[in-house]
N, C-alpha and C positions, 0 to 999 in steps of 0.2 A: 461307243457303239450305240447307233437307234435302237428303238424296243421293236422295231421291224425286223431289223435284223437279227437280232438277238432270238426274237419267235420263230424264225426263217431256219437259222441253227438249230436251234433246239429241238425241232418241231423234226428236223434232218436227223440229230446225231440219236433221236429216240427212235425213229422210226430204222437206221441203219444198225444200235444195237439190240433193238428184237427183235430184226431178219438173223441176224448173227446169232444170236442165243437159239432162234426156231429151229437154225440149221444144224447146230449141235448136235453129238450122239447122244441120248438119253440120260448116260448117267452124268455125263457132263451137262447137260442143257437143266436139269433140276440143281446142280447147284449155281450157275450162272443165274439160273430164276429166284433164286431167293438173296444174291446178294444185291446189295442198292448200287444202284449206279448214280452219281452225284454230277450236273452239269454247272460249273460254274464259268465265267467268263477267262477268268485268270489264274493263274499259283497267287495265294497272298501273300503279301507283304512279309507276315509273321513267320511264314512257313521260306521264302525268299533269304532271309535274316539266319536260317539254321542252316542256309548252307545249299539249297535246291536250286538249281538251274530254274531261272525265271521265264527261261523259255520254253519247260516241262509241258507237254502235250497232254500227258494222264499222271495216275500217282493210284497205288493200290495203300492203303493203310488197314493195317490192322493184322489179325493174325493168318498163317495161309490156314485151308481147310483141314490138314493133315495135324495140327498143331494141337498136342491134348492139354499139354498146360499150357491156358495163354498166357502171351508174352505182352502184347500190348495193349494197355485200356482203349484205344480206340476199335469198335467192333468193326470187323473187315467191311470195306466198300470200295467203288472205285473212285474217280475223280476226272473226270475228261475237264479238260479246258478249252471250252470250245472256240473262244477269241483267239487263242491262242494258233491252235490247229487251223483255222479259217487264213491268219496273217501266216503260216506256213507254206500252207497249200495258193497264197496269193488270192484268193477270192475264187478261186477254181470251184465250181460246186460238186462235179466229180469228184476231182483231187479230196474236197472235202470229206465225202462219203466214205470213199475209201481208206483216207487216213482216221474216219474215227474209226473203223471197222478194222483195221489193223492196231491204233492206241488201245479201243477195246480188248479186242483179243492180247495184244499184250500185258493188258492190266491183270486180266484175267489169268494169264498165264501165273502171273505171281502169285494169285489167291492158288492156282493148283501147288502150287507149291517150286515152281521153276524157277531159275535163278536167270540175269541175264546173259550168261552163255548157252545156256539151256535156249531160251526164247531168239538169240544170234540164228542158232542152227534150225529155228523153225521159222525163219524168214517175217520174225517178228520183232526186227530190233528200228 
């Protein structure tokens, strides 16, 4: 991908998840604002090799918010892959939009603590 494009995405999937995070109710929109949201072009390789669908659109890691002992050394964040979602949505820049703002919201859902059938019934799968 050009670093044109590459800005063009990125520049979209930032500005699409801080309308999402503004529209939030309160007590959800303060913990949506302090987790990172990580834009990277792809799933890597390394992460590919454990087993993840290389056509993964986001990936939440780390522990949900609810969790008192944590479980996993990586501290929670999300992971959008925005090459990924762009070759989804076909170069759609709507289609784009709205697919990071739904991969968001579902990344998200898992830092609350949802499982994916939980995220199924909220028209977030």
């Amino acid at each position: 991908m050009d670093a044109r494009l590459w800005k063009k995405l990125s520049t979209i999937a930032g500005q699409e998840t801080t309308e999402t995070v503004k529209g939030l109710p309160v007590a959800l929109r303060e913990r949506a604002e302090a987790l990172p949201v990580v834009f990277e072009p792809w799933l890597s390789e390394a992460l590919v090799d454990t087993g993840l669908d290389p056509d993964l659109l986001g990936l939440f890691v780390g522990d949900a918010h609810n969790i008192s002992e944590p479980l996993d050394p990586m501290p929670p964040q999300i992971f959008l892959f925005l090459e990924s979602i762009w070759e989804y949505v076909e170069g759609d820049e709507r289609a784009f939009r709205e697919e990071v703002r739904v991969t968001f919201l579902h990344e998200l859902g898992h830092f609350l603590g949802f499982d994916e059938g939980d995220l199924e019934t909220r028209g977030l799968d």
